[in-house]
C-alpha beads as a LAMMPS data file, in Angstrom:
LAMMPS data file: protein, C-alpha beads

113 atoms
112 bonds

1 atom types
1 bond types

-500.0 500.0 xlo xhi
-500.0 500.0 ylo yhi
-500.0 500.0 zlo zhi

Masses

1 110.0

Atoms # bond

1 1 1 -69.538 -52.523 -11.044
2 1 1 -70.631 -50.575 -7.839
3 1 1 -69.565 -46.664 -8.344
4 1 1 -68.091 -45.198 -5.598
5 1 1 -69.539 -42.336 -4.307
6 1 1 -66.814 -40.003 -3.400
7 1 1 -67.052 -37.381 -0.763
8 1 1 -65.728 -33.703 -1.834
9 1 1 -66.968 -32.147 1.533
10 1 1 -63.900 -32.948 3.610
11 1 1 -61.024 -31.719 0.762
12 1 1 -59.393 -28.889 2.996
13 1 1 -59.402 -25.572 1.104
14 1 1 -56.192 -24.046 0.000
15 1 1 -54.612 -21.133 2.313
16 1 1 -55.027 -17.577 1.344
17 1 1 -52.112 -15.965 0.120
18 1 1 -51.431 -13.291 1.846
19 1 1 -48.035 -13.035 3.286
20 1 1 -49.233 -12.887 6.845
21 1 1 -48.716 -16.799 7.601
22 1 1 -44.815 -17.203 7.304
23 1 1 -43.274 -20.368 8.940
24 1 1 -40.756 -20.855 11.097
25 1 1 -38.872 -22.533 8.383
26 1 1 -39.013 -19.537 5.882
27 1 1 -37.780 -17.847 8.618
28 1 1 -34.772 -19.586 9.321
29 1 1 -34.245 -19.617 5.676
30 1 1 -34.315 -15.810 5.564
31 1 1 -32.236 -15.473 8.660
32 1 1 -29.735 -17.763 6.972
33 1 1 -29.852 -15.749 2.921
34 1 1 -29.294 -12.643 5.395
35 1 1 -26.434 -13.254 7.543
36 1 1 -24.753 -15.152 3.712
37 1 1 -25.155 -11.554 1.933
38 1 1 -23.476 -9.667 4.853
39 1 1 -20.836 -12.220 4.952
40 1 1 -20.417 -11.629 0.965
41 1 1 -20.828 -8.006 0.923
42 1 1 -18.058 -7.861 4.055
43 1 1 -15.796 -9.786 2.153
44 1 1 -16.070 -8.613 -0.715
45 1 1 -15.529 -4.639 0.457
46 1 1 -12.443 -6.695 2.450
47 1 1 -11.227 -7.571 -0.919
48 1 1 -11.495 -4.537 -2.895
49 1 1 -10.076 -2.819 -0.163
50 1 1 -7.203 -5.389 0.260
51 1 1 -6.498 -5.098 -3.967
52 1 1 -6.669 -0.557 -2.998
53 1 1 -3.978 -1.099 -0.371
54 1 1 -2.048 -3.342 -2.423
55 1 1 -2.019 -0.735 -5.719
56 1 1 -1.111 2.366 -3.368
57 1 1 1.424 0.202 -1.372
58 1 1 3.372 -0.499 -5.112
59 1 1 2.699 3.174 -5.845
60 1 1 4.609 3.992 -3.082
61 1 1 7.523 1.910 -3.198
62 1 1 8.081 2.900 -6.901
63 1 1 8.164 6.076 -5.238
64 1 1 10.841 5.322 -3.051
65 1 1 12.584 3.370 -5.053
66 1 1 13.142 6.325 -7.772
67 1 1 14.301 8.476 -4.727
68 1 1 16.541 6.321 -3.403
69 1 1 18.315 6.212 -6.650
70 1 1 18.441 9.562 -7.029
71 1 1 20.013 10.134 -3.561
72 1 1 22.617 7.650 -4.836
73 1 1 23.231 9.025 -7.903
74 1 1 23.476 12.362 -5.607
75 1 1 25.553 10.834 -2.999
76 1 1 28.225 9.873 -6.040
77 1 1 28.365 13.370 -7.418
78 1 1 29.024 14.759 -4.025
79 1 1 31.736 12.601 -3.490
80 1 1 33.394 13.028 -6.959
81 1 1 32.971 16.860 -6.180
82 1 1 34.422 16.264 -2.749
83 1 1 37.204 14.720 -4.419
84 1 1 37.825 17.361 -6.636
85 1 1 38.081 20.036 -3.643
86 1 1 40.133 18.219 -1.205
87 1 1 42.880 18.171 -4.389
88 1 1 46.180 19.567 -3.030
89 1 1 46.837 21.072 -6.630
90 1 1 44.030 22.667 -6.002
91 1 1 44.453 24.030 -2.389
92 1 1 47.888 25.175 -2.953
93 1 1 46.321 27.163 -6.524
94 1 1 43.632 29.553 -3.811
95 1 1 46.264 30.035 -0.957
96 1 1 49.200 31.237 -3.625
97 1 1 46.248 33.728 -5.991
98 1 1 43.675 34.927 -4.130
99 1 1 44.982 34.270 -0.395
100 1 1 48.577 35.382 -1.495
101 1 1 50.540 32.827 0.626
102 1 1 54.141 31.200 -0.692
103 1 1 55.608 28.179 0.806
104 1 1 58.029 28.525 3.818
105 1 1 61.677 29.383 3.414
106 1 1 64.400 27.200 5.034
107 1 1 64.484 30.197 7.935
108 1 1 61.085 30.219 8.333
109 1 1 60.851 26.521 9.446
110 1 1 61.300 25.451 13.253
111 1 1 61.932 21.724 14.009
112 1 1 60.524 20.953 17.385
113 1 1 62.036 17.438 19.381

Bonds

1 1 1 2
2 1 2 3
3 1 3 4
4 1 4 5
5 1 5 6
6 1 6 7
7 1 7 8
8 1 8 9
9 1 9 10
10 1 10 11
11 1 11 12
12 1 12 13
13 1 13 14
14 1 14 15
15 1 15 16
16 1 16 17
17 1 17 18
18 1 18 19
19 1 19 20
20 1 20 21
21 1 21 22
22 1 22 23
23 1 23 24
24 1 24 25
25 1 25 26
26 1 26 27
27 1 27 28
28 1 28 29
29 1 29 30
30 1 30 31
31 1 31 32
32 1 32 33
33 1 33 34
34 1 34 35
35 1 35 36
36 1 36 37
37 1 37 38
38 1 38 39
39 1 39 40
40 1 40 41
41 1 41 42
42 1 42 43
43 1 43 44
44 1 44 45
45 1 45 46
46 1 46 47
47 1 47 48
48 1 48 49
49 1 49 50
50 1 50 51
51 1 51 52
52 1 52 53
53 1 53 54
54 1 54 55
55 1 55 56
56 1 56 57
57 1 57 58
58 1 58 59
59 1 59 60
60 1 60 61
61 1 61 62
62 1 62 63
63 1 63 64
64 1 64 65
65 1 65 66
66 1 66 67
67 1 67 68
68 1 68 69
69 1 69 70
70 1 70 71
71 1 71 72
72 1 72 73
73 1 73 74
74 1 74 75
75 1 75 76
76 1 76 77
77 1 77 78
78 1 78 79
79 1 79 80
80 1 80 81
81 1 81 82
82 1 82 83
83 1 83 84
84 1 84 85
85 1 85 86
86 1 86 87
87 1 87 88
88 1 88 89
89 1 89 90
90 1 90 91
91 1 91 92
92 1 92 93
93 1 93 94
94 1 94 95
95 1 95 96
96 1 96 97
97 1 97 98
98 1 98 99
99 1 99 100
100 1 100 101
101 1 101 102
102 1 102 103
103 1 103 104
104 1 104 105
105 1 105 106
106 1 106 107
107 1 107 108
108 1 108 109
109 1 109 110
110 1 110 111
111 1 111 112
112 1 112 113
């Protein structure tokens, strides 16, 4: 059998590495990674700020809630007291003790037609 004689004097020579060759294609890659982080870290903050908003929001209509029903329960016991001073019993009891009035007399009463 013949041997082949095989030439080693055209095998190209690997490239240096030293960062200074970059692609096009690594670039477009890196351009790409880039603008898919900002996207993430945008949405993200978007969410935790959305989930912030949504906690305070409930805080505050708890809030408002618990007030309202305290101006209800407020609103009843003005009304009850209300009540209790309109009373006629009442009314007549201060003008006859401490304002020392007395119902009308027959003479004392005019009928106007």
């Amino acid at each position: 059998m013949a041997q082949a004689r095989t030439d080693y004097t055209k095998v190209a020579a690997p490239r240096a590495l030293g960062g200074l060759e970059v692609t096009p294609h690594r670039i477009d890659i890196f351009k790409y990674l880039m603008i898919c982080m900002v996207l993430f870290t945008m949405v993200s903050v978007f969410h935790v700020w959305s989930r912030f908003k949504l906690v305070d929001l409930n805080l505050q209509i708890s809030e408002i809630s618990r007030q309202l029903s305290e101006a209800g329960q407020e609103q009843k016991r003005l009304k009850l007291e209300a009540a209790s001073l309109k009373a006629p019993a009442r009314i007549e009891a201060i003008a006859k003790n401490e304002l020392g009035m007395a119902l009308p007399t027959k003479q004392q009463v005019i009928y106007v037609k």
